[in-house]
Backbone as numpy.savetxt, mean C-alpha at the origin, in Angstrom:
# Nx Ny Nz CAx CAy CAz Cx Cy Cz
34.12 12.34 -5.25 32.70 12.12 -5.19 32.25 11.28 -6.38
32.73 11.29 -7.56 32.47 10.39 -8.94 32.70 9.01 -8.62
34.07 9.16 -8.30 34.41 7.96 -7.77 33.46 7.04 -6.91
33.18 7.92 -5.65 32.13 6.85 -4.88 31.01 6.73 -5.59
30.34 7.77 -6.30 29.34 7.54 -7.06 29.11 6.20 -7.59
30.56 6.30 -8.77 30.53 4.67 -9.53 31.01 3.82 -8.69
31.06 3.68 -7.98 31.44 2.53 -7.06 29.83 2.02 -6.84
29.55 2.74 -6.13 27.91 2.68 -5.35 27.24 1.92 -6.84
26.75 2.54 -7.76 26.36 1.87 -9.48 26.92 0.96 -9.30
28.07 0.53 -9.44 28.37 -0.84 -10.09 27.94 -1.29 -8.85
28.11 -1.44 -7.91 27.87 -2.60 -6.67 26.43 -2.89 -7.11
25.81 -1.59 -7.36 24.41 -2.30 -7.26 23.85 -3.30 -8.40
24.64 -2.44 -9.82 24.35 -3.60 -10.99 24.37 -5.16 -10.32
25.65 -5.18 -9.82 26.32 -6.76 -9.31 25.07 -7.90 -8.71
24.35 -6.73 -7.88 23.25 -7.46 -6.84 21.82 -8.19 -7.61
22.25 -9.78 -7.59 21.11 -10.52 -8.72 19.91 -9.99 -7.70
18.74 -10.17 -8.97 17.06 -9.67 -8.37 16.62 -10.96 -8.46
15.66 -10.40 -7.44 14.61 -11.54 -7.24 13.80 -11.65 -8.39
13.79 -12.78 -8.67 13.37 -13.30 -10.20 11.48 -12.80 -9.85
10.64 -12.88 -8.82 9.37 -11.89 -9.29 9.32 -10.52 -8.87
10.50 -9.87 -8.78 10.49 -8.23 -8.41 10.91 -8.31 -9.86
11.78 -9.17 -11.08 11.83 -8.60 -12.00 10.62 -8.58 -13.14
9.90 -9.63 -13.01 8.86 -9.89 -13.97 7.59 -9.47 -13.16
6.71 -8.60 -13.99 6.07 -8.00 -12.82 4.29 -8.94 -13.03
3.68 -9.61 -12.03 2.46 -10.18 -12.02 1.32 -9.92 -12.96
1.13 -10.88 -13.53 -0.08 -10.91 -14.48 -0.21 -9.68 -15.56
0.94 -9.71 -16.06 1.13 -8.95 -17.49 1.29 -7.32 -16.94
1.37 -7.39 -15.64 1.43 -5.45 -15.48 2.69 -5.39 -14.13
2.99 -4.24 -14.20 4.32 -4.19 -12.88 3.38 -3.04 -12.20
2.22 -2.63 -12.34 1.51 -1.99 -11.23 0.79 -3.12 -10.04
1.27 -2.93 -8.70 0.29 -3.71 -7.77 0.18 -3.00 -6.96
-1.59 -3.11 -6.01 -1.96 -2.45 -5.19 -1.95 -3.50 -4.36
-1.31 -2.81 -2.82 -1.35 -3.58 -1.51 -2.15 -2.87 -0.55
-2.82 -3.37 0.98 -3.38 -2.59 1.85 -3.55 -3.61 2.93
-3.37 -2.70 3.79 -3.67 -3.24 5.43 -3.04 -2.37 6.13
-2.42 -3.32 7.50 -2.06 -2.22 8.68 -0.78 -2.13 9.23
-0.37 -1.34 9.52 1.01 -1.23 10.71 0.98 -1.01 11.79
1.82 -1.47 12.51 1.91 -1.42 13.99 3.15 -0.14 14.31
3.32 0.37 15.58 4.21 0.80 16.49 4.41 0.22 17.39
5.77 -0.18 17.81 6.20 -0.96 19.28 5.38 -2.09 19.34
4.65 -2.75 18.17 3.77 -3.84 18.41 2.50 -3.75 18.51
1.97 -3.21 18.67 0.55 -2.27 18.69 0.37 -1.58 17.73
-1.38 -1.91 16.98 -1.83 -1.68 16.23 -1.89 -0.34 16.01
-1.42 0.70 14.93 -1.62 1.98 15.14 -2.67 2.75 13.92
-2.34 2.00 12.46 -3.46 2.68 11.90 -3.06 1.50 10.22
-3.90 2.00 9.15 -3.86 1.65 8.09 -3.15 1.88 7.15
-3.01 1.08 5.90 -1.81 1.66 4.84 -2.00 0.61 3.57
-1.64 1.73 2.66 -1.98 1.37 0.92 -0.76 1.59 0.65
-0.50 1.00 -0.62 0.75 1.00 -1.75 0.40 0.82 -2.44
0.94 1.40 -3.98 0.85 1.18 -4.90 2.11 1.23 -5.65
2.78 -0.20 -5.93 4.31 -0.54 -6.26 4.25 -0.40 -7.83
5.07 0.13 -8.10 5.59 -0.20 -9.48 6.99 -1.29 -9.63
7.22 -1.81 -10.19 8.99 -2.15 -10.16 9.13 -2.50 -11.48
10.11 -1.97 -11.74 10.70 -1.88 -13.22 12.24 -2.60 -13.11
12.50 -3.78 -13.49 13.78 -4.08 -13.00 14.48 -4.06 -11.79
15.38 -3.49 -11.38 15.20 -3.09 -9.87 14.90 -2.28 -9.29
14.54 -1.11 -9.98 13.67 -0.17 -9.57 12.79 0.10 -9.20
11.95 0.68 -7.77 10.69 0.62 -7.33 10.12 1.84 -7.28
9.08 1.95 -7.37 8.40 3.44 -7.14 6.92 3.49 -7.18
6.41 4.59 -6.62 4.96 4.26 -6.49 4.06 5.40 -5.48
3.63 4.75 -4.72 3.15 5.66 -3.74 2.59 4.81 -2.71
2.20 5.47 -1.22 2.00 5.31 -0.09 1.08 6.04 0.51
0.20 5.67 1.04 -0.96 6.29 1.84 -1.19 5.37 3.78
-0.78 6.33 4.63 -1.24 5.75 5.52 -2.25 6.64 6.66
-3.07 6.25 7.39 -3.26 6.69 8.41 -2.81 6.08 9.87
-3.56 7.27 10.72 -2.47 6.75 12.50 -2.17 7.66 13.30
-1.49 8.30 12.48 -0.45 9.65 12.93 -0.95 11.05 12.70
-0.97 11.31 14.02 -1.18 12.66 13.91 -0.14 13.64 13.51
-0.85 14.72 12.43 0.24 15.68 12.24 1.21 14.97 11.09
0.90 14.18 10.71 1.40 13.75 9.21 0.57 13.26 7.90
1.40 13.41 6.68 0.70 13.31 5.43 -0.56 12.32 5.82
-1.65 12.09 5.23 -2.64 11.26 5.09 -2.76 11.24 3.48
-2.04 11.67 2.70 -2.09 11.88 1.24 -0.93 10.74 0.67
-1.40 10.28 -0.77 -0.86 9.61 -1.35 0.68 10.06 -1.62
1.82 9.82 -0.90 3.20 10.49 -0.53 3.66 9.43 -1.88
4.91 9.97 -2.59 6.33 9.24 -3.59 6.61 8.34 -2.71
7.08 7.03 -3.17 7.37 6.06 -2.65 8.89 5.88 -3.86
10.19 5.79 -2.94 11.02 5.03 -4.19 11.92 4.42 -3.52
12.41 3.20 -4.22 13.42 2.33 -3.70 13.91 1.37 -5.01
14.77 0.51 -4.41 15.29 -0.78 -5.05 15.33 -1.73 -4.67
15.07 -2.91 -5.04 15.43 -4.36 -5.06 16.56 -4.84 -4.86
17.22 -5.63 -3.84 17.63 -5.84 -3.22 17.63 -7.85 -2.95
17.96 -8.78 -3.97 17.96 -10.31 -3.56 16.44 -10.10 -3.14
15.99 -10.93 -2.34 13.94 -11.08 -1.81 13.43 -9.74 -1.37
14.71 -8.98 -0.76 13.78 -7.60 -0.01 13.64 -6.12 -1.17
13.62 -5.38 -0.53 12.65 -4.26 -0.96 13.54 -3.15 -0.35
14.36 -2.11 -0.19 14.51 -1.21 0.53 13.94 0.08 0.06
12.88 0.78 0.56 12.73 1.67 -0.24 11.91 3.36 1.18
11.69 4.21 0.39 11.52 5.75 1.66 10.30 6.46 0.66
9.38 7.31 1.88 9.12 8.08 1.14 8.71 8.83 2.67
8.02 10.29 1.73 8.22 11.40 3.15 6.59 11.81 3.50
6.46 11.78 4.47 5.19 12.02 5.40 5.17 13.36 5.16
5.91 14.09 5.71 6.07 15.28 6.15 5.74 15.60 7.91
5.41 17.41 7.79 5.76 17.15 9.26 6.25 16.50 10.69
5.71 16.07 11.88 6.83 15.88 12.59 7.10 13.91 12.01
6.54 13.15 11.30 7.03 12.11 10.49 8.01 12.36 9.96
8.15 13.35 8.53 9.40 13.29 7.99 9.63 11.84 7.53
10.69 11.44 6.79 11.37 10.72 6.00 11.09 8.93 6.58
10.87 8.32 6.18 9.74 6.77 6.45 10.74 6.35 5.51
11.98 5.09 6.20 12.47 3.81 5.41 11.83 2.67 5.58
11.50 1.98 4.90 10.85 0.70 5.21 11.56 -0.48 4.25
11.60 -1.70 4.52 12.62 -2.98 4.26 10.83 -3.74 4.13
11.18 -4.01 2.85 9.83 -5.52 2.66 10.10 -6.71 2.30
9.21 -7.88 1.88 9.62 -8.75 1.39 8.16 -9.25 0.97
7.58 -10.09 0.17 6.97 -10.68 -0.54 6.42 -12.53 -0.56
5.39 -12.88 -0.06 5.74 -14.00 -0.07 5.98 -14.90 -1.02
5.89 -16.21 -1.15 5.76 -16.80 -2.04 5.10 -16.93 -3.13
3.67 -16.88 -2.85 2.56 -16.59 -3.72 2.37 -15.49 -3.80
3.23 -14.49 -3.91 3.03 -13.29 -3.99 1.67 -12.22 -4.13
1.24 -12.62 -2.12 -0.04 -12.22 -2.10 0.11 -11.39 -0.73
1.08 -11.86 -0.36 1.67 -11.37 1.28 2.39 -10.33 1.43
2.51 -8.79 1.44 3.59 -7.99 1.84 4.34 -7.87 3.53
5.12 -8.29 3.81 5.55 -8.40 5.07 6.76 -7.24 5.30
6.99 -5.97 6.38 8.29 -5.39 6.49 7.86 -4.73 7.08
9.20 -3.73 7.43 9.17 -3.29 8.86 10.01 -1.89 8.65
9.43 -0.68 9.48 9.90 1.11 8.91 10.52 1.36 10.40
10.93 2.73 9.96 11.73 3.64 11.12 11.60 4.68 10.38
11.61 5.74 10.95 10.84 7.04 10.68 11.95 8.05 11.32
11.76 9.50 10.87 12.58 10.68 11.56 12.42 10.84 13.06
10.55 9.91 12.93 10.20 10.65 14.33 10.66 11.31 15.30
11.25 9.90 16.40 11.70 8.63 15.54 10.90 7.75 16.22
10.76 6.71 15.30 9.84 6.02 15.27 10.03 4.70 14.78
9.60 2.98 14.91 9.93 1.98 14.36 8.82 0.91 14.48
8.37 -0.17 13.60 7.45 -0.95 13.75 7.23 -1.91 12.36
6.29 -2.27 12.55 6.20 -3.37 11.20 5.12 -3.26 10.35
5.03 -3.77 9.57 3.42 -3.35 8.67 3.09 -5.05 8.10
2.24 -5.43 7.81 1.63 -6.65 6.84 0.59 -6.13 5.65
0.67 -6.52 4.41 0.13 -5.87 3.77 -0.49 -6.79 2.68
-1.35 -6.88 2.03 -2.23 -8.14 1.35 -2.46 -7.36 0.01
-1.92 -8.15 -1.21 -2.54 -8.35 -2.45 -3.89 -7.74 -3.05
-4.15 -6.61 -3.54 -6.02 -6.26 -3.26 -5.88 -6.70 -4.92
-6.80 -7.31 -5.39 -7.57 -7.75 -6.21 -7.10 -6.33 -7.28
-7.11 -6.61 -8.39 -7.40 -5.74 -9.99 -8.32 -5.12 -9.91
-7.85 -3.83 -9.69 -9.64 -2.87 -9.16 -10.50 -2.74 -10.34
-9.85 -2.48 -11.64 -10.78 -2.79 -12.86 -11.14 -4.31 -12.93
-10.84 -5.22 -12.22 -11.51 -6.42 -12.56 -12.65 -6.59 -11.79
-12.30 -5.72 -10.36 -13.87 -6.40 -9.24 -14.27 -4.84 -9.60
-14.52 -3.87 -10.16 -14.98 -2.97 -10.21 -14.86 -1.86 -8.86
-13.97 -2.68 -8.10 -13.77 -1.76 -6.93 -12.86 -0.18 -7.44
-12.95 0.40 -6.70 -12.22 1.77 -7.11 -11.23 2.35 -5.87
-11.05 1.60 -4.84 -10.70 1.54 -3.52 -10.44 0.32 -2.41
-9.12 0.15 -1.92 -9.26 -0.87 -0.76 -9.28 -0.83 0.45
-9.77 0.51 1.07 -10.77 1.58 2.16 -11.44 2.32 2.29
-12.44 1.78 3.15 -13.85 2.78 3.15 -13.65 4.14 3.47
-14.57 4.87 2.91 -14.23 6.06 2.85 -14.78 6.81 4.74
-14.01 8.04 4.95 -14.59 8.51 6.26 -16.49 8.47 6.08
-16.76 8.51 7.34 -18.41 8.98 7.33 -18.48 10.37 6.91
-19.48 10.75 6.18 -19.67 11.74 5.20 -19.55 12.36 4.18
-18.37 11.21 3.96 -17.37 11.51 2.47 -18.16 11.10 1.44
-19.09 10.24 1.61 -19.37 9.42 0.20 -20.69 10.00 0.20
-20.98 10.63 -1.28 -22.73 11.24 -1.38 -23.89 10.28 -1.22
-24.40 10.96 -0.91 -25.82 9.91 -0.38 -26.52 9.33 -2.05
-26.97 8.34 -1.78 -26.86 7.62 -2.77 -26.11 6.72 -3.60
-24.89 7.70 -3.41 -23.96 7.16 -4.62 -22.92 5.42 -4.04
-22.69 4.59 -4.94 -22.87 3.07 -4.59 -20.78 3.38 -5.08
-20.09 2.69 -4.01 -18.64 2.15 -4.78 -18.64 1.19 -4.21
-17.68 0.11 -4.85 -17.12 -0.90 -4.57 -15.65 -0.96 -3.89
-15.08 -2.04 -2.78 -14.02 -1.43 -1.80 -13.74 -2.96 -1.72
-12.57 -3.45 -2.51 -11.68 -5.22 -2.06 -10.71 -4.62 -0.88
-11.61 -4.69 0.58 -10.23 -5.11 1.22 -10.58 -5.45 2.26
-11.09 -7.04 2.34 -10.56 -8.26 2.07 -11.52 -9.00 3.17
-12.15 -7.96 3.52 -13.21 -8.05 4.51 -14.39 -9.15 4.42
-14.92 -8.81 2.53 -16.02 -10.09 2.55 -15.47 -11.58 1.79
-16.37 -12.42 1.93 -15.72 -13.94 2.01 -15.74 -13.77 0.29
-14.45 -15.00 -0.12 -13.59 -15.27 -1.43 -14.71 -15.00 -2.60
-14.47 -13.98 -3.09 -15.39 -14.16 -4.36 -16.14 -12.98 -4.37
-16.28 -12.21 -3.62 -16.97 -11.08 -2.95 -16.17 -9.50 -2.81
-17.06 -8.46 -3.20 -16.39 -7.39 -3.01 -17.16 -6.66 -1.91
-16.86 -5.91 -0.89 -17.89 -4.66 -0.22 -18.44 -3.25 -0.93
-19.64 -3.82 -1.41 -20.31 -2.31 -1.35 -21.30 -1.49 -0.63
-20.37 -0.02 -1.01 -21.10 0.66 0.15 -22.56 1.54 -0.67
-23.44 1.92 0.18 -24.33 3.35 -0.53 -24.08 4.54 0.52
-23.97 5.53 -0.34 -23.28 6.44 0.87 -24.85 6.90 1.68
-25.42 7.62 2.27 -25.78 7.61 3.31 -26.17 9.60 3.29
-26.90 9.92 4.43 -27.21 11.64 4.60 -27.15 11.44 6.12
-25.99 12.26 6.61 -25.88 12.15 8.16 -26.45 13.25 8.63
-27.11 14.83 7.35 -28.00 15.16 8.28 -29.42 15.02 8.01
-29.88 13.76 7.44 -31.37 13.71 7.71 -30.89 11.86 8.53
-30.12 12.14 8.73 -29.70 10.73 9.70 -30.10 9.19 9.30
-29.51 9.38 8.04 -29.78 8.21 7.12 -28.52 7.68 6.99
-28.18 6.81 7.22 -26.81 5.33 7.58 -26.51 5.53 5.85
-25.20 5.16 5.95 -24.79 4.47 4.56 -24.93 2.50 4.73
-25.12 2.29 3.36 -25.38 0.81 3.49 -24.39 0.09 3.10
-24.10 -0.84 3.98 -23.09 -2.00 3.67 -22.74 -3.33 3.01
-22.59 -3.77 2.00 -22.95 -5.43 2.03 -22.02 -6.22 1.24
-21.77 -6.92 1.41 -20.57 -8.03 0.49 -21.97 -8.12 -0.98
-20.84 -8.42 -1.77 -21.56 -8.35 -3.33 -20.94 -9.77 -4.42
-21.58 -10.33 -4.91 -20.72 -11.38 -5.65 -19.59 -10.06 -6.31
-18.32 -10.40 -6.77 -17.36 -9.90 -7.50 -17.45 -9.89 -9.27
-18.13 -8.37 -9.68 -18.00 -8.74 -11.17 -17.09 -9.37 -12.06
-17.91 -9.96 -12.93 -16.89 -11.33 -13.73 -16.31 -10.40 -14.69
């Protein structure tokens, strides 16, 4: 068992990294991604990351919705680097269970592109977009929150990706029982 152990280590030392999985964007190796995944091709629900990578090491966390009867909570995300891709798992729980997913990055490293298989079992693809420095647009989120979640009154900011270049969405939350709407509106992006 040692044996295969170090075998498995060294192979992986061997495997050169992708020269921006090693240097991590704009002075930090934290990035937040968000958008959607599909099943069988069809749209099924939403999904956040939040990557770390440290050399070839990845880790972080994962939030999706879709699925019934699995995590909706920010789940461990860990993997490694791999030449351009990404191989990395983390666990839903219930009848989900254990989520591998294979990524890759585009060029301008603004694009997350890859594709999971699940315990379900289950298989499909995800696309996932770059969200803005949430301390820079003052956003605190890159999805709106459910209806009712957000106190009436109270104002957040949400980059994802919805209003035009330069722009963040803010919401005011709203009283659904004196049947007062929360308010919506693209906002210039604080400088």
């Amino acid at each position: 068992m040692g044996k295969l152990l170090l075998a498995i280590a060294a192979a992986l030392i061997a495997i050169p990294l992708h020269p921006r999985a090693q240097e991590p964007p704009a002075g930090t190796s934290v990035v937040k991604w968000a958008g959607g995944w599909d099943s069988g091709g069809r749209p099924a629900g939403s999904m956040e990351m939040v990557v770390n990578v440290k050399g070839d090491k990845v880790s972080g966390q994962v939030r999706s919705t879709g699925s019934s009867g699995c995590s909706r909570e920010w789940e461990k995300l860990e993997g490694m680097v791999e030449g351009d891709k990404t191989f990395a798992h983390y666990d839903l729980g219930g009848r989900c269970g254990k989520v591998d997913i294979i990524y890759s990055i585009d060029q301008e490293g603004k694009i997350m592109t890859g594709s999971w298989t699940s315990q379900w079992p289950g298989h499909g693809s995800f696309r996932l977009t770059k969200a803005a420095n949430a301390a820079a647009t003052g956003a605190t989120r890159v999805e709106e929150p459910p209806m009712g979640q957000l106190p009436y009154g109270k104002i957040i900011r949400i980059d994802d990706g919805t209003c035009p270049s330069g722009e963040v969405k803010e919401i005011t939350g709203g009283d659904l029982q004196r049947s007062i709407t929360r308010e919506v509106r693209c906002v210039k992006r604080p400088d």
